[in-house]
N, C-alpha and C positions, 0 to 999 in steps of 0.2 A: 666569365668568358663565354659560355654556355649563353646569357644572355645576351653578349654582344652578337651574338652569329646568328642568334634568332632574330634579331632586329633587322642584320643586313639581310637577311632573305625573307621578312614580313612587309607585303605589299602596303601596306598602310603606313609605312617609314619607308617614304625613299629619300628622305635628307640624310639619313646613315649611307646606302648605298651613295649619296653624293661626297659625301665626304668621306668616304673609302678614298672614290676615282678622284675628288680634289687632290688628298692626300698622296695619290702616286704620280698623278701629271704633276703636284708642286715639286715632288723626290730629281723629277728629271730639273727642274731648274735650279733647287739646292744644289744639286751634287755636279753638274757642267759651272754654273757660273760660280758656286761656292769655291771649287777649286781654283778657277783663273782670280778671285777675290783672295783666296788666301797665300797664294804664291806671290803675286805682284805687292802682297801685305798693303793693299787699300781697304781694310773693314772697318778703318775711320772715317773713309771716302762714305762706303755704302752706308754706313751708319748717320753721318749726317743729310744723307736724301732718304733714306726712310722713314726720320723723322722730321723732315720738313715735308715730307708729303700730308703731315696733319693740318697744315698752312690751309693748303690746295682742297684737303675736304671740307674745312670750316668755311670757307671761303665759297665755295660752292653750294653746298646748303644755306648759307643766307644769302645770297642772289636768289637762289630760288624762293627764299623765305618772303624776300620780303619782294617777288616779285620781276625784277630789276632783270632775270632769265629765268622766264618761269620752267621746270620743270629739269632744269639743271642737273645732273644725275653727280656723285659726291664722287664716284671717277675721275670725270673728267677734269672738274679740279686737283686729283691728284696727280693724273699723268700732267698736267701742266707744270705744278708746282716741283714734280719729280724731276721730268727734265732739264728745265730751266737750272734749279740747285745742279744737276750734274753737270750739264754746260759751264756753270761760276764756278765750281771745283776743278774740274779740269784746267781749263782759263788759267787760273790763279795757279793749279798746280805745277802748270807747263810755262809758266813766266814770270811765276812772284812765287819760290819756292820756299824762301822764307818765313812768308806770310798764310802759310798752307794749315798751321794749326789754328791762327783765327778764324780764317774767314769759314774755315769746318765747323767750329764753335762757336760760332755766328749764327751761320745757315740752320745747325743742328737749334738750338733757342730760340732763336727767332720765329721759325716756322714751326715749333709746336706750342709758341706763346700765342701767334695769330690764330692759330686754328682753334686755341679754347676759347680767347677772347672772340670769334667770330660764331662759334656752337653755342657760347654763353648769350650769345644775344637773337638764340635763334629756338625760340620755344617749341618743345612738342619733338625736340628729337634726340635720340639717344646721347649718354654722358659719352665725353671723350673717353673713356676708358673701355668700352665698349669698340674703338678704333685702336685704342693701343695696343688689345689683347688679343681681340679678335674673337670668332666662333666660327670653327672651322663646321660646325650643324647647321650653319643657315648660308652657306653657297648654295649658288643658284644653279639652274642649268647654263644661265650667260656666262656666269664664271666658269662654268668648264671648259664652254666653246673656246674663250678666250684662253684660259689656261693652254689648251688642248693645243690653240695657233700658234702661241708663244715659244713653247714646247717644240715645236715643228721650224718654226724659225729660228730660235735656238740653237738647235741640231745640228739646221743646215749651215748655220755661220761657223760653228765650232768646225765642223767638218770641212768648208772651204779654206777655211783660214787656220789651221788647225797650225799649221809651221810658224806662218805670224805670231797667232798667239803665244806660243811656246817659246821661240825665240824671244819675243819682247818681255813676258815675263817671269824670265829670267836672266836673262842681260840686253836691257835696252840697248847700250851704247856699241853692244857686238853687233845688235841686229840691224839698227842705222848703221854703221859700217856696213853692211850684205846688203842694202836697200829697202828694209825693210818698213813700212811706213809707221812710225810707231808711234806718232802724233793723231793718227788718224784711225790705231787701233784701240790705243788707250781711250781718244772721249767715242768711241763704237762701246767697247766694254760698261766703259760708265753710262752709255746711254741705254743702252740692252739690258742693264739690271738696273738702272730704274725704269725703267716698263717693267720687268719682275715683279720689284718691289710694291711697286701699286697692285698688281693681282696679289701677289703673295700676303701680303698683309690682310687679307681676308682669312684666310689658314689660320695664321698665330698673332696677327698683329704687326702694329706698325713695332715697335717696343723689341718685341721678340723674334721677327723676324731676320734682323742682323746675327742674331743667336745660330739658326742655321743655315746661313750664306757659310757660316765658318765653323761651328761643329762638327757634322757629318764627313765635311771636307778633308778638315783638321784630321780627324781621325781618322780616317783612309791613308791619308800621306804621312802617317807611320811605318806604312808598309808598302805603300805603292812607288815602281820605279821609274815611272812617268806621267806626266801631266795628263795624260790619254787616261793613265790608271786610276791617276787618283780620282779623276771626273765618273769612271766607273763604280769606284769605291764608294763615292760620296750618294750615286743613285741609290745604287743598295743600303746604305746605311740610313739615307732619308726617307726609303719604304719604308725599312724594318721600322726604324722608331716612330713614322707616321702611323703605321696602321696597328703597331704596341701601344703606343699615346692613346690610339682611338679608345681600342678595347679598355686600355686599363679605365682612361676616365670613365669610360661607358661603365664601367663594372664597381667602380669607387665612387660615381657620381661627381668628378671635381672635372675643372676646367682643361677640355681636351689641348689648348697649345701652350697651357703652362707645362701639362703633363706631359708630352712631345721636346720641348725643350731642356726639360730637368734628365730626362732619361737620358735624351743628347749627350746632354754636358757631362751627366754621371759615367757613362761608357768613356767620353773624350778623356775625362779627368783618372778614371780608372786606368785606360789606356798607356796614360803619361804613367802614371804613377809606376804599374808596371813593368814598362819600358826603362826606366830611372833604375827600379832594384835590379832591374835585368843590368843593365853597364855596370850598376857597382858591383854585383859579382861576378862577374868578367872581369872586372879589372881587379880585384881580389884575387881571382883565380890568375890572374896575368901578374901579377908582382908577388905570389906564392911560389908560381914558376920558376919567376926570374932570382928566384935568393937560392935553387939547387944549387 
């Protein structure tokens, strides 16, 4: 630990200090969009555009490879690929509701078969697994700025629409009854975290990234008594474990968003477990009760 604190404040490392500040601008987009993602229980949605966002960076790397757009940066093929997938989700969700596990199962395969086969044919640049994981140590300054926008626009949609979103997820069909436009908030949501999801998958990856859209969340709304709280719960919990992930890797030497992730899950999974022996002795103690 001692080493990690020395790093963040030795002027000769400032990728540390970036990935501190990565790690708390990404906590505000876990913990707002994680929440509205695990309440409306679309992390099948998000999970099939974070992994088609691998489509959009193979695909953009060789255009520039081989010329075709020189200088192509592997973004902009993600926000493309990101979008588009979350536009055919929504689409399909809101009028072929049947059809909503293929074409997830689709999108999700497809776009990360295109992206290897398009990085496989693109010499001289890193293995996809290198975009699946991520490395939250070599954010840039751009990704912060961008992070940072995001974060700000984020903020301000949750907070204008803050009744919408609440109302919609958790009962659509009350809140189109009160006029609530809920066609037009749902593909906003899906469109707003896949923008996320293309920054964010610099932090932990494209892979892991779905991991905490819904961990942090997850674990908040065991306790939290409204949507407003859990979105609080989920920032604090995406700091703590962001900048514990850091140090720990920093201090074990192992991969900073695997170790971010597992710690996640292990609190969430702890959490539950907890929660579980907690009702059965309650309810032990409630049917001991009831036999005076």
């Amino acid at each position: 630990m001692n080493g990690f604190i020395g790093a963040l404040f030795d002027p000769a490392m400032p990728f540390v200090r970036n990935a501190v500040i990565a790690g708390l601008l990404s906590s505000v987009l876990f913990g707002v969009l994680g929440a509205i993602v695990t309440v409306k229980r679309i992390a099948g949605l998000a999970g099939a555009i974070s992994h088609a966002v691998l489509g959009g960076i193979g695909l953009a790397l060789f255009l520039s490879f081989k010329g075709i757009v020189p200088g192509l940066p592997p973004i902009a093929g993600a926000l493309v690929f990101a979008v588009l997938a979350a536009v055919l989700i929504g689409i399909v969700s809101l009028k072929a509701k049947q059809r909503e596990d293929t074409v997830i199962n689709a999108i999700w395969a497809i776009g990360m078969s295109l992206g290897v086969l398009f990085i496989a044919k693109t010499p001289g640049y890193a293995d996809p697994m290198s975009y699946l994981f991520g490395n939250i140590l070599l954010v840039s300054g751009r990704d912060l700025v961008l992070l940072a926008v995001l974060d700000v626009v984020v903020l301000a949609l949750a907070w204008l629409f803050y009744p919408q979103i609440e109302a919609s997820a958790f009962d659509e069909e009350f809140a189109q009854t009160r006029g609530v436009p809920v066609v037009a908030v749902f593909l906003g949501i899906l469109t707003v975290t896949a923008l996320a999801i293309v920054l964010l998958q610099t932090f932990v990856g494209i892979v892991m990234v779905i991991a905490m859209l819904t961990l942090p969340a997850g674990t908040a709304g065991y306790t939290a008594r409204s949507l407003a709280g859990m979105m609080v719960g989920g920032v604090l919990l995406s700091a703590l474990f962001s900048l514990g992930g850091l140090a720990t890797s920093w201090t074990l030497d192992l991969p900073a968003g695997a170790v971010v992730v597992v710690m996640s899950g292990a609190v969430f999974l702890g959490t539950a477990a907890a929660r579980g022996l907690l009702q059965a002795v309650r309810k032990r103690h409630s049917a001991a009760g009831g036999t005076r």
